[in-house]
N, C-alpha and C positions, 0 to 999 in steps of 0.2 A: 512573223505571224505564227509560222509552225510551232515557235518556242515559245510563243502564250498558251496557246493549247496545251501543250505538252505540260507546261507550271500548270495548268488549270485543272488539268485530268490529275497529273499526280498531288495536288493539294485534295484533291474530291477522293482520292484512292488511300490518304492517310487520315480523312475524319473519319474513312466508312470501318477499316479498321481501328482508329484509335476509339468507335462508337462499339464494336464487335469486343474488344480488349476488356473494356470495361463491361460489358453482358457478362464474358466469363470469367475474370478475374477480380469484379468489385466485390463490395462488403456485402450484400444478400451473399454472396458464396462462400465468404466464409463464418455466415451465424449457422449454428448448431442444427438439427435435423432434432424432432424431437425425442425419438429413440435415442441420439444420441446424448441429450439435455437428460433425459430421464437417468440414463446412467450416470451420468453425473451427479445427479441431486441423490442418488444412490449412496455414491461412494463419498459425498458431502457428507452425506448425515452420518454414516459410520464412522469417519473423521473425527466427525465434531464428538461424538458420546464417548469416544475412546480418549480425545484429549481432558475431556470432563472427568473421565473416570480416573485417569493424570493426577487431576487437580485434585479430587476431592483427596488420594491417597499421600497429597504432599504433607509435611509437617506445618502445621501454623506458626509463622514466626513470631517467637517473643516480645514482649511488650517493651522496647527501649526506653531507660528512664531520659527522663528530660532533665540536664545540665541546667544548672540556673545561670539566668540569664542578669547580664550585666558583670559588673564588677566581682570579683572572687573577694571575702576577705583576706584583711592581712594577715601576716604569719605573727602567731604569739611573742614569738622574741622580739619582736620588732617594739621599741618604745613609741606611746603614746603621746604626740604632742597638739596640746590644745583641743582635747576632741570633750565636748560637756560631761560630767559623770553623771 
């Protein structure tokens, strides 16, 4: 009898901490404080204008011509058989 109670107390003594564990180690603690969101969306936007500033200084790459497509013809030396004139 003593050794149900004792399961019983110590099952009751690991929800009240596994209840306590999660108050201070869940996800509410670790979203952002707003001070510290605000610095962030700070150092965000300076990010982003300096990688902008990046791009706009890149060179625009040239215009590749387009290969035709299908069959190449054939090489001049080559004789002609059966093709209409």
């Amino acid at each position: 009898m003593n050794e149900l109670k004792l399961l019983e107390a110590e099952s009751g003594a690991d929800a009240g901490t596994g209840a306590l564990r999660r108050i201070r180690y869940g996800a509410n603690r670790e979203a952002l404080s707003q001070p510290q969101l605000s610095l962030f969306e700070e150092d965000w936007q300076t990010d982003v204008s300096a990688v902008e500033a990046e791009i706009e200084q890149l060179p625009l790459p040239a215009p590749r011509s387009l290969a035709r497509a299908g069959r190449q013809p054939l090489p001049d030396h080559l004789p002609r058989i059966g093709t209409p004139p």
